[in-house]
C-alpha positions in Angstrom: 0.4 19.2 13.9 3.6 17.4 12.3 3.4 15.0 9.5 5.7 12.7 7.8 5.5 11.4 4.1 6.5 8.2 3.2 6.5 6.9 -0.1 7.0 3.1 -0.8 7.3 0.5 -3.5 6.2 -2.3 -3.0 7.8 -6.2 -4.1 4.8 -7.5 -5.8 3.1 -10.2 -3.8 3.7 -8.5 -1.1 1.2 -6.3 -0.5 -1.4 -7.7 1.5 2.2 -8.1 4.0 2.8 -4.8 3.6 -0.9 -3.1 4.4 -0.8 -5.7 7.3 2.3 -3.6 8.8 1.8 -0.1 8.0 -2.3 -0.3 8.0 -4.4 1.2 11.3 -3.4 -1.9 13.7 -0.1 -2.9 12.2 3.1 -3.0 14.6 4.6 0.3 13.1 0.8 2.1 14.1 1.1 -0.1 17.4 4.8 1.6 18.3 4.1 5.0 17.7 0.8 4.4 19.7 3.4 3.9 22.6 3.4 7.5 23.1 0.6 10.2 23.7 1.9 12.8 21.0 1.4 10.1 18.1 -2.1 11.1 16.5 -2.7 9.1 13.6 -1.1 7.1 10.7 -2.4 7.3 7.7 -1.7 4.4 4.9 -2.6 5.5 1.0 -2.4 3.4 -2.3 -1.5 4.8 -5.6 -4.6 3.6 -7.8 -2.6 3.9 -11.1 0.4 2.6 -9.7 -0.3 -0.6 -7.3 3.0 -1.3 -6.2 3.2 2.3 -5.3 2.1 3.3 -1.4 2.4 6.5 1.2 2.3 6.9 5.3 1.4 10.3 6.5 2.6 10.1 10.0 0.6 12.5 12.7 2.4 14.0 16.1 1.6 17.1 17.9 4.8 18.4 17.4 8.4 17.8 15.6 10.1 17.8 18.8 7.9 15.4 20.2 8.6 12.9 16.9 11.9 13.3 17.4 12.0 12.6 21.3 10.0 9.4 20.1 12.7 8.2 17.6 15.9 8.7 20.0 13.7 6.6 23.4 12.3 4.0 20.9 15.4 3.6 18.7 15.9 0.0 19.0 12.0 -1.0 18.9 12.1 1.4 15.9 15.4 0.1 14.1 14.4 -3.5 14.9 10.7 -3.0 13.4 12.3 -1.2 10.2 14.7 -3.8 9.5 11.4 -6.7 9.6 9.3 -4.5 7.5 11.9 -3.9 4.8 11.9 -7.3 3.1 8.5 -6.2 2.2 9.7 -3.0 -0.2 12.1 -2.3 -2.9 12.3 1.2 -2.4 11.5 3.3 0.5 11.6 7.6 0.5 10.7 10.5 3.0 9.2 12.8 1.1 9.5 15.1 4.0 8.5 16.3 6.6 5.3 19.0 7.2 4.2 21.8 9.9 -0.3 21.6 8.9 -1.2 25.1 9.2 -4.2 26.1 11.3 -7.1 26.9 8.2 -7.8 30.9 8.3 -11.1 32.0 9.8 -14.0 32.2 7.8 -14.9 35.4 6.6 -17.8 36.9 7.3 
């Protein structure tokens, strides 16, 4: 599995927008759902800093992230530049290959 990290901050007032576009049924979720190597996006709030949010991103794979981005570049441009009113800051924190856990032992 491939994951990216987002970390926002959010304009204040805006935040009901913002977990609106990035939540489970928002237009970013509703893009990636476009393709069948998009698994699940996940949208988490700092409790001690409200402004502050991050999107873990699930594909299968980084190549089939990347395929995503270069055939959905407009859509994804287009959707970025809507959504950005909504933030003062926005950072990739990176990007992540999730290891398979070890076996139990026995």
């Amino acid at each position: 599995m491939f994951l990216i990290l987002w970390e926002f901050e959010v304009k204040p007032g805006e935040e009901s927008a913002f977990e609106k576009a990035y939540g489970p049924y928002g237009p970013w979720v509703q893009l990636f759902q476009r393709d069948p190597h998009f698994r699940q996006t996940q949208l988490l709030k700092d409790p001690s800093r409200p402004c502050i949010y991050f999107t873990l991103d699930f594909w299968d794979s980084e190549k089939d992230y990347i395929h995503f981005k270069h055939s959905n570049q407009v859509e994804y441009h287009s959707l970025d530049r809507l959504t950005e009113r909504l933030t003062l800051r926005e950072r990739n924190l990176g990007c992540f290959l999730q290891l398979d856990p070890p076996p139990p032992s026995s």
